[in-house]
N, C-alpha and C positions, 0 to 999 in steps of 0.2 A: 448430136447430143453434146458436144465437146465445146462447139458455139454458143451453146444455148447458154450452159453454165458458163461460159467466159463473159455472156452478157448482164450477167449478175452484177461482175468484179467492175465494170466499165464508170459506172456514175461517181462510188466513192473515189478513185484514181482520177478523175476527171476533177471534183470538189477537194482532195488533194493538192491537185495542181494547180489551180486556182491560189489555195493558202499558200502557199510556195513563193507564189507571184504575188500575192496583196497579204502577209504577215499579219496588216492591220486588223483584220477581220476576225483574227483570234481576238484582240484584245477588245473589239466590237461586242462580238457574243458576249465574252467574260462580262463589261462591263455592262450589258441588259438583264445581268444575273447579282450584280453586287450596287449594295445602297453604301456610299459612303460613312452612314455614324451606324451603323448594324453589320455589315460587311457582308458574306455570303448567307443572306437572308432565309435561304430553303435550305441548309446546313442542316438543320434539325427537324428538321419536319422528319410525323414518323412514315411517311407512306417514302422519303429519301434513304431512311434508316432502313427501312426492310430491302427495301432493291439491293440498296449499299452489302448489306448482312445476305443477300442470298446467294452469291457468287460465289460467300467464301463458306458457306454450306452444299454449294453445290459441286461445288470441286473435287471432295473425300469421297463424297456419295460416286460421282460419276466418274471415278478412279478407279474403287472399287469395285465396281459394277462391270466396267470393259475389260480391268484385269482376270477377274472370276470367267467373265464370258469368253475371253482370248483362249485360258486354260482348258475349259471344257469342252469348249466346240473343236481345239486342237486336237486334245487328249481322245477325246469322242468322234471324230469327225462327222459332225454332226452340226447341224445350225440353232445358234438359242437367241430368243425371239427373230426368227427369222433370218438373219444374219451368218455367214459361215465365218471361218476364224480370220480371214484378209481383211475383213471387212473391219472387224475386232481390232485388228491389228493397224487398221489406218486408223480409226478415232483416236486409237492409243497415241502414235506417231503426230498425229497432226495436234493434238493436246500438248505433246511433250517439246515439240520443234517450235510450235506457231507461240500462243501463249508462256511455255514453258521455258524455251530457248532463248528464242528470238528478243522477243517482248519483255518478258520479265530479268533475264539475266544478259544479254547481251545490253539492250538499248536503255534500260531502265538504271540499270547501275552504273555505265559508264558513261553514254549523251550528255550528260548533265546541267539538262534541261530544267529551269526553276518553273516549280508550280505557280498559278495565277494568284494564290495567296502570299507567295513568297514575293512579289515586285511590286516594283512604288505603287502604278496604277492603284495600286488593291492593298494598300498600307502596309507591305515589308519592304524589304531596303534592295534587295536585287534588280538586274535590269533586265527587261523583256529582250526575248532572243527568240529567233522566230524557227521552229523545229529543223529548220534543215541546216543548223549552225551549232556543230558541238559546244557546250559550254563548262566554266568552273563553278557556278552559281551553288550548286546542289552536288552534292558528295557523293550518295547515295538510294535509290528508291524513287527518283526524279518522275519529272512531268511525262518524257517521253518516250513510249508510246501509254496508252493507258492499258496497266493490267486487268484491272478490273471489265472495260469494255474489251479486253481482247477472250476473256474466258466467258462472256456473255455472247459474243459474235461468235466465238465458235459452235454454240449449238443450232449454228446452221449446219456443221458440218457432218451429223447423221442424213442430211439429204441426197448428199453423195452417192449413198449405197442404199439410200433409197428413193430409188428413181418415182414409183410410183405416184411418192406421197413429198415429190422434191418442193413442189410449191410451195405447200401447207408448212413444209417443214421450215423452207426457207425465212418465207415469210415473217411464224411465226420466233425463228430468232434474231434475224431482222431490227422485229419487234421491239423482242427484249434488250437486244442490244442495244439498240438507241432509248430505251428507257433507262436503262443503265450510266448509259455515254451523258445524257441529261444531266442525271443525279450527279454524277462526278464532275460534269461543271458546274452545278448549281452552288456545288458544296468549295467550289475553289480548287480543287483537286486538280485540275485538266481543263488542258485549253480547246476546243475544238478541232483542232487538227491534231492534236496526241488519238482524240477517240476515233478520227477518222483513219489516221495511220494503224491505229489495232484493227479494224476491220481490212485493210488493206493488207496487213501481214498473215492474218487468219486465212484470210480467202484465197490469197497466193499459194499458202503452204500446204493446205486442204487440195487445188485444184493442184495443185503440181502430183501431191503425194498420188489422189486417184487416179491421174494419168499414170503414173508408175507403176504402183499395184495392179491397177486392171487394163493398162495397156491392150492385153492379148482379149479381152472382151468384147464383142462387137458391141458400136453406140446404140 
């Protein structure tokens, strides 16, 4: 079982490493996304505006929701919606570390990494720097990795502890998250490889945390 989910993580580290080696290829995308005299053309569209907007409604809600459940199923030991409190307790973890940590406050605020709208290519004044090169361009809140794709690739991470339904689950955030990772390039926000690096830190700290947690489980 341990295989199975490691065969998950394999394609985006492999297309990872690829951009690592040809840099080019972010500004390739980027530029199949921007018209020179309109600039990031899908910016406003509203079906980009709702993707964009549901992340960051989905974040309170699905905080709330794990911390309530962590409490109860501890306090009770008792399991809610099927779940007992470990389980509770890794979405929490792997929310807090992968997205929370990692992504948002370690790589985003210090990388300083310029977004696709901020360099020449795409009418600001900075100069393209290809993810795996700290930069001064960007001060703050930078290109890389993308938070917003890394809190949409996490809702793969209820799959973990649900083996059952681990496909469907995966799949479907998957899904979302490259619907996401889209919109935040279309919109100039992230380069192709920021969105790909948020799925590679989610999946890393998701697969590591369940090894730890439920080590003593058989696969």
């Amino acid at each position: 079982m341990q295989s199975s989910l490691f065969i998950w993580g394999v394609p985006p580290f492999l297309l990872l490493l690829v951009l690592a080696v040809f840099p080019e290829l972010d500004l390739w995308v980027s530029a199949s996304l921007h018209d020179p005299t309109v600039g990031f053309f899908w910016a406003t569209m509203p079906i980009c505006r709702v993707l964009y907007a549901s992340v960051e409604w989905l974040v309170p809600i699905w905080i709330g929701l794990c911390v309530f459940a962590l409490g109860v199923a501890a306090a009770r030991k008792r399991s809610v919606f099927t779940l007992k409190w470990r389980a509770w307790l890794f979405l929490i973890l792997s929310l807090a570390i992968g997205p929370g940590l990692i992504v948002n406050t370690i790589f985003k605020d210090h990388w300083g990494r310029p977004r696709p709208d901020m360099i020449r290519e795409f009418g600001g004044e900075a100069s393209f720097d290809p993810f795996w090169k700290p930069s001064s361009a960007c001060d703050q809140n930078c290109s890389f990795p993308s938070g917003h794709a890394s809190m949409a690739f996490y809702t793969m991470s209820p799959g973990f502890v649900l083996p059952r339904h681990r496909r469907r689950i995966f799949l479907a955030g998957c899904g979302y998250g490259l619907s996401v990772s889209v919109v935040r390039m279309a919109q100039g926000g992230h380069f192709l490889s920021d969105v790909v690096a948020s799925f590679c830190v989610v999946f890393t700290v998701s697969y590591l945390l369940y090894r730890l947690l439920f080590r003593t489980e058989a696969p």
